[in-house]
C-alpha positions as CSV (number, residue, x, y, z in Angstrom):
1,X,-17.5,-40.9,60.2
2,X,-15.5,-37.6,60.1
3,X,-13.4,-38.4,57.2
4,X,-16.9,-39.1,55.2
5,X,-18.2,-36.3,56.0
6,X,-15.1,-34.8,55.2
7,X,-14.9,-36.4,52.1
8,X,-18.4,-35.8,50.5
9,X,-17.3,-32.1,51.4
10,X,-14.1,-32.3,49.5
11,X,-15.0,-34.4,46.4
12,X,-17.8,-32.1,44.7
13,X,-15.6,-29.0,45.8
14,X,-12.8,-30.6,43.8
15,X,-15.1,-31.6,40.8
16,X,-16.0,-27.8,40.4
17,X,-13.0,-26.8,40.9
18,X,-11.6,-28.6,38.0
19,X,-14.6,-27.9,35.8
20,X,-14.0,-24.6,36.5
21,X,-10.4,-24.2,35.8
22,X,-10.2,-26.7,32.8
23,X,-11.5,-23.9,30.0
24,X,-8.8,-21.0,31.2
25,X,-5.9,-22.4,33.5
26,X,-2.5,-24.7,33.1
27,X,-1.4,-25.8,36.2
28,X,2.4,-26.8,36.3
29,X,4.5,-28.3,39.2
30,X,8.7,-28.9,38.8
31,X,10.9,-31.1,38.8
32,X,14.7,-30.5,38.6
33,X,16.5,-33.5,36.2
34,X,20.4,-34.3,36.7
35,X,20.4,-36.6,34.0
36,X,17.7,-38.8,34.8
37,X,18.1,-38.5,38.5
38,X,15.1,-35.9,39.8
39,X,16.1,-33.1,42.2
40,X,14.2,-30.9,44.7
41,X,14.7,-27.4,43.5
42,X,14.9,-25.1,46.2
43,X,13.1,-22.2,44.2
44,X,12.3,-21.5,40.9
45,X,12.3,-18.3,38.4
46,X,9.4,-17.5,36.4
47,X,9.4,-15.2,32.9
48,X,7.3,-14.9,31.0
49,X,9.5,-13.4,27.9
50,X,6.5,-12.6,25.3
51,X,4.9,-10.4,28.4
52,X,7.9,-9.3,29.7
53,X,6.7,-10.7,33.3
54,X,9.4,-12.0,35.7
55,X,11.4,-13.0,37.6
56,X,8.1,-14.5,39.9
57,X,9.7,-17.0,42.0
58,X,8.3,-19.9,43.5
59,X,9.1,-22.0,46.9
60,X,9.8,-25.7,46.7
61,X,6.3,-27.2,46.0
62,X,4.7,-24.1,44.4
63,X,2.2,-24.7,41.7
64,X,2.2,-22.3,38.6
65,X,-1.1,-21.5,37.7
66,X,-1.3,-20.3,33.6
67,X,-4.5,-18.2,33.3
68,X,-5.5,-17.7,29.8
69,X,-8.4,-14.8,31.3
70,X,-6.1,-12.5,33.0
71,X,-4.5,-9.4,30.6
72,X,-1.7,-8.2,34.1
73,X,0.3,-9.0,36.8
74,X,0.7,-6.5,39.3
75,X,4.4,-5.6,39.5
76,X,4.8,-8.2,42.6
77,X,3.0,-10.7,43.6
78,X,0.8,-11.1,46.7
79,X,0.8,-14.6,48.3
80,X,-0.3,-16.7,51.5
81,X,1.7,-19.8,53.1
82,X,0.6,-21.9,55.4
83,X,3.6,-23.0,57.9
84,X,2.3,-25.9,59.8
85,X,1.7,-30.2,59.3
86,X,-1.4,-31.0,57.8
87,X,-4.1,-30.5,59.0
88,X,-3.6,-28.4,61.3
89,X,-4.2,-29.3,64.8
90,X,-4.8,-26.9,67.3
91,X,-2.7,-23.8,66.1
92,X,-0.5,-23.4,62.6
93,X,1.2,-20.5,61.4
94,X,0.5,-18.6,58.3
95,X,3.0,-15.8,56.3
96,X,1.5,-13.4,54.2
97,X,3.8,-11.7,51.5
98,X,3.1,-8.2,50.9
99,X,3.9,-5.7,47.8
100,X,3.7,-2.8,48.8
101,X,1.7,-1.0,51.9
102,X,-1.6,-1.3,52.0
103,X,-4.6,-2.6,53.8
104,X,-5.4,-6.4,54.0
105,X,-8.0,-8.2,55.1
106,X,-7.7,-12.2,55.9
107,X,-10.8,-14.3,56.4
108,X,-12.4,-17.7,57.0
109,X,-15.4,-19.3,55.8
110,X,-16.9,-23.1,56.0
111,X,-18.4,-25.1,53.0
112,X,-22.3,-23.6,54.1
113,X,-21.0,-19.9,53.5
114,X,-21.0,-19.1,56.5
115,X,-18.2,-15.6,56.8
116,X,-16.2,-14.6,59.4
117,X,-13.7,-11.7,59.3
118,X,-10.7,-12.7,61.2
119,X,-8.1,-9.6,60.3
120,X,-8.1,-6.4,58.7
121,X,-5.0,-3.7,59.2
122,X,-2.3,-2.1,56.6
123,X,0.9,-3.9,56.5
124,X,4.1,-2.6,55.2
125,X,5.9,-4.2,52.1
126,X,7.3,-7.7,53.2
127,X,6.4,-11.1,54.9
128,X,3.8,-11.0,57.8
129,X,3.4,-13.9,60.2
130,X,0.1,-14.8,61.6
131,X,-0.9,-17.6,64.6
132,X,-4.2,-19.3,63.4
133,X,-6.8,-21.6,65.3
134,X,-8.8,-23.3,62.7
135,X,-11.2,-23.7,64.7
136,X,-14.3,-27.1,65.0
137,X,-14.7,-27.1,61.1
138,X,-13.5,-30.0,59.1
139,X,-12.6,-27.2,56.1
140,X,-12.3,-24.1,56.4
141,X,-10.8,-21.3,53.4
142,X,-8.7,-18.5,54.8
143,X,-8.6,-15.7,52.2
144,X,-6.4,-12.8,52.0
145,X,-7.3,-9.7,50.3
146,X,-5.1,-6.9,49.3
147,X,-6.0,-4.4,46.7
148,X,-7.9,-6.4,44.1
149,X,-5.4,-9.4,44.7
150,X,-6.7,-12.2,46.7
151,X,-5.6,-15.6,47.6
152,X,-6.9,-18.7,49.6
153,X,-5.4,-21.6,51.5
154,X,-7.9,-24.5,51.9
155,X,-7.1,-25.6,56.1
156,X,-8.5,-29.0,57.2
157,X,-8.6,-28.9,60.9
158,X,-8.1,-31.9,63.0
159,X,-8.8,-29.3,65.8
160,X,-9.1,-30.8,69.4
161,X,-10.8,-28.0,71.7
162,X,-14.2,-27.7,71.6
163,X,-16.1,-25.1,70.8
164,X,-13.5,-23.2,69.1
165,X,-13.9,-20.9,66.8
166,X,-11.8,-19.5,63.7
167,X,-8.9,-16.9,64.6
168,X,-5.9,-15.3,63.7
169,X,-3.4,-13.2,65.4
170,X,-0.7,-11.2,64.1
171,X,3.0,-11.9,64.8
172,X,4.7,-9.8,63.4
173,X,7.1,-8.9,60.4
174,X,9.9,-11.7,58.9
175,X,12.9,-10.7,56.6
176,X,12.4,-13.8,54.6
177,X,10.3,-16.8,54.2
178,X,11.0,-19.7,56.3
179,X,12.9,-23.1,54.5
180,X,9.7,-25.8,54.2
181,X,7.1,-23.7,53.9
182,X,4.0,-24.9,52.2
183,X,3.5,-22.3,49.3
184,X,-0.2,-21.3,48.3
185,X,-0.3,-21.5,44.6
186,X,0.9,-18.9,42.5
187,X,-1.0,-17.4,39.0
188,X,0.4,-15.4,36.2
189,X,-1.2,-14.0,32.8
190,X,-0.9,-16.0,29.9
191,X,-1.6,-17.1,26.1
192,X,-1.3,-20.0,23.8
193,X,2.0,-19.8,22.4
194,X,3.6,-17.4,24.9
195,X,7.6,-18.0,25.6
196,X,8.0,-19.2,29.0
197,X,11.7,-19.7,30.6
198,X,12.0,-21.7,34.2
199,X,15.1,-21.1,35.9
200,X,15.6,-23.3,38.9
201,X,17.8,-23.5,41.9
202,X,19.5,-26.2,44.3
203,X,22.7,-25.8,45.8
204,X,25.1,-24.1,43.4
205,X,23.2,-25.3,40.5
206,X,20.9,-24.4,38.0
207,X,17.8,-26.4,36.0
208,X,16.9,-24.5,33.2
209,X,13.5,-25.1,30.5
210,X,12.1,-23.0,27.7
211,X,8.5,-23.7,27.2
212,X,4.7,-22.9,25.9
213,X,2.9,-25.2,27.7
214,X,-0.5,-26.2,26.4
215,X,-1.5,-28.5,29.1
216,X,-1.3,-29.1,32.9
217,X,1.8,-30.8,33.6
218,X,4.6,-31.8,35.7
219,X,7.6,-29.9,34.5
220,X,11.2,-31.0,33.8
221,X,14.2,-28.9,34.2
222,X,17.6,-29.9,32.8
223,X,20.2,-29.2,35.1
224,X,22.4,-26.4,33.4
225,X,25.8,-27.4,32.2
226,X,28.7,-25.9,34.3
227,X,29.5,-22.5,31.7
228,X,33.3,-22.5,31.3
229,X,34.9,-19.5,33.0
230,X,35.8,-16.7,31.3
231,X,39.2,-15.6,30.2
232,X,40.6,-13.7,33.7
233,X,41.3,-10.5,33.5
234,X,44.5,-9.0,33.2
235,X,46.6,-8.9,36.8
236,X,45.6,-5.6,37.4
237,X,42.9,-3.5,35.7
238,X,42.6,-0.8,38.8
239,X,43.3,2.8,37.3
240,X,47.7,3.3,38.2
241,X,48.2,5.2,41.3
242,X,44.0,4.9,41.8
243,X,43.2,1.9,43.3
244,X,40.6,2.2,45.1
245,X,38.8,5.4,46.3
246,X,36.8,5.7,49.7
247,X,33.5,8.3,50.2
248,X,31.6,8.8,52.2
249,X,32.1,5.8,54.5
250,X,32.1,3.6,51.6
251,X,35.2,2.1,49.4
252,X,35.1,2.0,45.5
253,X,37.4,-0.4,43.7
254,X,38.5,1.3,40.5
255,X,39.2,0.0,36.8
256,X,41.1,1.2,34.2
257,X,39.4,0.7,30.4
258,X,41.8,2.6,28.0
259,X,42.2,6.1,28.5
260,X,39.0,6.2,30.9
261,X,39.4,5.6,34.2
262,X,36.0,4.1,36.1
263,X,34.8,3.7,39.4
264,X,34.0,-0.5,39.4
265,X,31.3,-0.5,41.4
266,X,27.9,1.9,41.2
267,X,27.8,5.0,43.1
268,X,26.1,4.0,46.5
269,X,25.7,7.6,48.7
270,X,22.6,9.1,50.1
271,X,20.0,8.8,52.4
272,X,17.8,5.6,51.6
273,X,14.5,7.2,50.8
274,X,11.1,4.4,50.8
275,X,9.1,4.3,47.4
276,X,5.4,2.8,47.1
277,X,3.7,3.0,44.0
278,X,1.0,5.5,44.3
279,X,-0.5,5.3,41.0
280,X,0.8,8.6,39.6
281,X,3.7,10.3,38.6
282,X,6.2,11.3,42.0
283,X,9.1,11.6,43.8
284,X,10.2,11.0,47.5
285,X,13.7,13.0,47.1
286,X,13.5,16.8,46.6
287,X,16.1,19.8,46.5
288,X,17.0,19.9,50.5
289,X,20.6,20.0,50.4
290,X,21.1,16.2,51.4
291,X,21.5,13.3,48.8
292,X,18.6,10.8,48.8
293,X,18.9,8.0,47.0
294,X,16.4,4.4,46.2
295,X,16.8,1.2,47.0
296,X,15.4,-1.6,45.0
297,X,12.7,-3.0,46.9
298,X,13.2,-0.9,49.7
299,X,16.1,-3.0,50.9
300,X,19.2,-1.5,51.7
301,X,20.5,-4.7,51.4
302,X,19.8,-4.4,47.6
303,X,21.9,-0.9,47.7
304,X,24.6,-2.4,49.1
305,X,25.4,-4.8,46.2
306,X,23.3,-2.8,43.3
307,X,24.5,0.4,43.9
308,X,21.3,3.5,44.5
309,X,19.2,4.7,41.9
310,X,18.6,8.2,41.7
311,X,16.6,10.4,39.4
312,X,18.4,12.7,37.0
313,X,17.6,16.1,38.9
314,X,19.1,14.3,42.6
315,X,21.9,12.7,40.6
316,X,23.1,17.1,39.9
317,X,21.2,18.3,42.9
318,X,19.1,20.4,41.7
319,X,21.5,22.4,40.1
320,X,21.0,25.9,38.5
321,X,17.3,25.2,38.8
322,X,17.9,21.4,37.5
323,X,14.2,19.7,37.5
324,X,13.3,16.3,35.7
325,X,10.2,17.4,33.8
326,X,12.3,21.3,32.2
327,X,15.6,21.1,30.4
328,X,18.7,23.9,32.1
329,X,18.2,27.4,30.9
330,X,20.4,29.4,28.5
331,X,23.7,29.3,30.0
332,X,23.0,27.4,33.0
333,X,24.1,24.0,32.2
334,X,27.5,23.6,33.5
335,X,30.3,23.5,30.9
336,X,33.3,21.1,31.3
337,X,33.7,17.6,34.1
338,X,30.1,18.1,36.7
339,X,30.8,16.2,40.2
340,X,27.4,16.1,41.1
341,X,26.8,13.5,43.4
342,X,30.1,11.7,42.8
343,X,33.4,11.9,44.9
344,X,35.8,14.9,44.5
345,X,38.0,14.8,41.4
346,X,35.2,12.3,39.6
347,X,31.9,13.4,37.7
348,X,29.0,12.0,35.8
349,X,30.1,11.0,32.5
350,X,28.9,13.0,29.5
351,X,27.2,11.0,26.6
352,X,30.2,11.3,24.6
353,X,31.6,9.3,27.3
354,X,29.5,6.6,27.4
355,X,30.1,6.5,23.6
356,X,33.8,6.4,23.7
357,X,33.7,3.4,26.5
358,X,31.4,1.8,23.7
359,X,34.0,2.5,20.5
360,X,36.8,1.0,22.5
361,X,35.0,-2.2,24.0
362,X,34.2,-2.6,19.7
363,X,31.2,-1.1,18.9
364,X,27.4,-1.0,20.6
365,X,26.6,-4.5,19.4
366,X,29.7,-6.6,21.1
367,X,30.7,-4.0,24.1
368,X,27.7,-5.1,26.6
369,X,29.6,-8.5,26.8
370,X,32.5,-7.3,27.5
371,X,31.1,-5.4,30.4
372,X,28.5,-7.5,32.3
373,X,29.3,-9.7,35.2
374,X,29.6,-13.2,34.7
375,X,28.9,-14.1,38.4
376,X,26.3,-17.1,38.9
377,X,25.5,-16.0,42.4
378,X,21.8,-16.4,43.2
379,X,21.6,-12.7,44.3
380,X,23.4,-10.8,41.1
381,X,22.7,-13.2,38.0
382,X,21.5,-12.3,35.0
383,X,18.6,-13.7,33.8
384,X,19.3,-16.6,31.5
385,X,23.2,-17.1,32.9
386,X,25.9,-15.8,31.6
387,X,25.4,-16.4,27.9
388,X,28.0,-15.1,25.9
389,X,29.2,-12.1,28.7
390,X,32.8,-12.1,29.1
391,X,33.3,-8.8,31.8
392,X,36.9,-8.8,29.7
393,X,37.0,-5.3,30.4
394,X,36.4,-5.6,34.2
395,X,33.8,-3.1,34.1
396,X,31.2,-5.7,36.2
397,X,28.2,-4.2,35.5
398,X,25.2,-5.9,37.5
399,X,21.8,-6.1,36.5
400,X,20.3,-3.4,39.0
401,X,17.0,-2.6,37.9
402,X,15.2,0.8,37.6
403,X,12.7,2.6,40.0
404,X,9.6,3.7,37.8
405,X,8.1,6.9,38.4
406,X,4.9,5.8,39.9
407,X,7.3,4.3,42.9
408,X,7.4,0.7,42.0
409,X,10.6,-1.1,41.1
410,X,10.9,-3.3,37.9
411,X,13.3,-5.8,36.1
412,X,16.0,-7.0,38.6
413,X,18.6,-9.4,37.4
414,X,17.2,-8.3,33.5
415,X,18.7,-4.4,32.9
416,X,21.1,-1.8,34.1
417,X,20.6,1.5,32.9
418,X,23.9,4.2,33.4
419,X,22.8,7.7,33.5
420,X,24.7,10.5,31.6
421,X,25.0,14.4,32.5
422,X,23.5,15.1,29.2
423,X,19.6,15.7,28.2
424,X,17.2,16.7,25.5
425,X,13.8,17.5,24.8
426,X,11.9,14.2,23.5
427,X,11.0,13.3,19.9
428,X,8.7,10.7,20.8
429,X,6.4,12.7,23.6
430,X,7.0,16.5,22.4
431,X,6.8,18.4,25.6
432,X,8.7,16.4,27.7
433,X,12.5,16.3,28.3
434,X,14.8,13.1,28.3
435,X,18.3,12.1,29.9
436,X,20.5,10.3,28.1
437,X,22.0,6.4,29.2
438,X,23.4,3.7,28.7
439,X,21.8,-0.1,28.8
440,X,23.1,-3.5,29.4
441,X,20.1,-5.9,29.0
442,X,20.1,-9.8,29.6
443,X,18.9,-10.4,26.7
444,X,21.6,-8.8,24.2
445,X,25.0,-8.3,23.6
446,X,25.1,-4.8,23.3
447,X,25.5,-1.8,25.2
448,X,22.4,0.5,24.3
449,X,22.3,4.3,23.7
450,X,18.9,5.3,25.2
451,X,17.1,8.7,26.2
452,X,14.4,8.3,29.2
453,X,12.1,10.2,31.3
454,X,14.5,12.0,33.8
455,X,12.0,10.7,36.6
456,X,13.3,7.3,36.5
457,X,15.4,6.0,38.9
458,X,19.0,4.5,37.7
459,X,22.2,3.6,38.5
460,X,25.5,6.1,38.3
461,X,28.7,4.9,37.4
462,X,31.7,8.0,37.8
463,X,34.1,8.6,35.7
464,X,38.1,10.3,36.9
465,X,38.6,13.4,36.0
């Protein structure tokens, strides 16, 4: 009798739900394919290339959901996972992934409408894990609110103790998800015709697909040829007499590219300050005397490998008056090698630099290449694999990302940006001042010349004196 019930419940829900979905969304699962042998990916990568959106990255099960009505994606995505068999008995577990710090709200509500606000608090940027009692219902939706993001996990309760009623109780924080998790689904922007590329992951290998789905489907991704290693580099490319070089508490491994000699890993030194995108233009470092520096994410995890990234006034400290939004004075840039946050006897390469490093690799178009890292670790890839990178000149440069100016971070595993001492008022936006860097993107071969707004937050590489 229950599952009838349950079941003349479920069936005209499910009807409208289709009905509803059919004009606007493409719903895709995936599978990975060693030959014709199907694999369980552990996760999966999403970019949308034609939007620039991505990586979004899916658990094992996940369902993408295409929607043709939505025009953004918030910079990360909020999601809800249900940790438990189903249905859930008497208690399951839920995790709740959050962007950034704000105030959520999680609730429950049966098939007659009937409400019932079981949470509301600000959580900090990360997974949350929450107890829940489903309560007498047959079906229940729990729905999590933050911001104007919202999504819902439909429960059905096999729920033993009578009388009970629908409630959740917080755990606590979690550094990552847990394996086996039951992912609620996950939706992204999208448009006939839009480039998709799925990058999945099991073991050491990699399923890879480049798509524009026009329909609902079940997805297949090729497992990725093994790329043939790259030509090793010479015995020894550390800078004679120059090894390494250790500051503050940290050692640098050092290479030598012709007459330069560069540190080989970005500058990592500073006081880890936390970044939440407040909507405007700001900075959490200031001119106190103590380097500050960001960490993608917040993680200092993501330091630790990627190196800080520092706005241009923090990466001189402030010097001679040295702000991002006014270029130096008359007289009061500084004239010859400019430490600034790097070790003693090692500065902030000038522009001129950058463009020699670039002359001597072969030019802009062929010397990214030669200096990005060819490591398929799941934690520093680039996006897409190594391509064509050959790191022949042992430079290692690893896609590190930028912090944007509002306080969110962006584009992971797709760009490195290098600043230089050197900056100029802007041609594009009259008014404002630029620094000059220096870009390796996934997506190209070259090392790019660029000016930006001096409030972004990049990497520093430093340069012997």
């Amino acid at each position: 009798m229950k599952i009838k019930k349950l079941l003349s419940v479920l069936l005209p829900l499910c009807l409208f739900s289709v009905l509803l979905v059919q004009g606007q969304n493409i719903q895709l699962t995936f599978t990975g394919m060693d030959n014709d042998i199907p694999v369980q990916l552990e996760s999966i990568h999403v970019y949308n290339l034609t939007r620039n959106i991505g990586p979004i990255v899916l658990s094992p099960g996940s369902t993408l959901i295409l929607d043709k009505s939505l025009t953004f994606l918030p910079s990360k995505v909020f999601s809800m996972e249900l940790i438990s068999n189903h249905p859930v008995k008497d208690m399951g577990h839920i995790n709740v992934y959050v962007p950034e710090m704000d105030r959520v709200t999680i609730s429950a509500s049966n098939m007659l409408g009937r409400h019932q606000n079981l949470f509301s608090g600000f959580l900090e940027e990360g997974y949350h894990s929450f107890y829940l009692t489903p309560g007498t219902e047959d079906l229940i939706v729990i729905t999590a609110i933050w911001r104007t993001s919202y999504t819902s996990l439909k429960i059905i309760s096999s729920n033993t103790i009578d009388g009970a009623e629908p409630a959740i109780v917080y755990k606590g924080t979690m550094e990552m998800p847990p394996e086996g998790y039951i992912s609620a689904s996950v939706t992204i922007p999208y448009a006939d015709g839009d480039q998709l590329y799925f990058e999945g992951f099991a073991g050491d290998d990699r399923y890879v697909l480049n798509a524009s789905p026009g329909e609902s489907q079940n997805l297949q991704l090729k497992k990725k040829p093994t790329p043939t290693p790259p030509p090793p580099p010479p015995p020894s490319t550390a800078c004679p007499g120059t090894p390494t070089v250790t500051y503050a508490g940290k050692t640098y491994n050092t290479v030598q590219i012709g007459t330069q000699c560069w540190l080989k890993e970005n500058l990592d030194v500073g006081v880890m300050k936390k970044s939440f995108n407040t909507g405007v233009l700001h900075q959490e470092t200031s001119d106190n005397g103590v380097i500050e520096k960001y960490c993608y994410q917040n993680k200092t995890s993501n330091c630790s490998t990627f190196g800080g990234l520092y706005n241009w006034s923090e990466m001189v400290q402030y010097y001679n008056g040295a702000t991002d939004e006014t270029l130096w004075g008359p007289g009061m840039a500084p004239v010859g090698n400019f430490q600034g946050i790097c070790p003693t006897g090692w500065h902030i390469p000038t522009n001129d630099e950058w463009l020699s490093l670039t002359t001597y690799l072969g030019g802009e178009a062929v010397a990214g290449d030669k200096m990005k890292s060819t490591s398929t670790q799941a934690q520093i890839f680039w996006t897409g694999g190594v391509g064509t990178a050959t790191n022949s000149s042992d430079f290692t440069g690893l896609p590190a990302g930028i912090r944007v100016y509002y306080g969110n971070f962006s584009d992971q595993h797709m760009r490195t940006h290098y600043w230089s001492i050197d900056e100029a008022a802007s041609i594009s936006y009259p008014g404002t001042v630029v620094g000059r860097n220096s870009v390796l993107m996934y997506n190209t071969t070259s090392l790019l010349n660029n000016t930006s707004w001096k409030s972004l937050g990049f990497s520093v590489r430093c340069l012997k004196d």
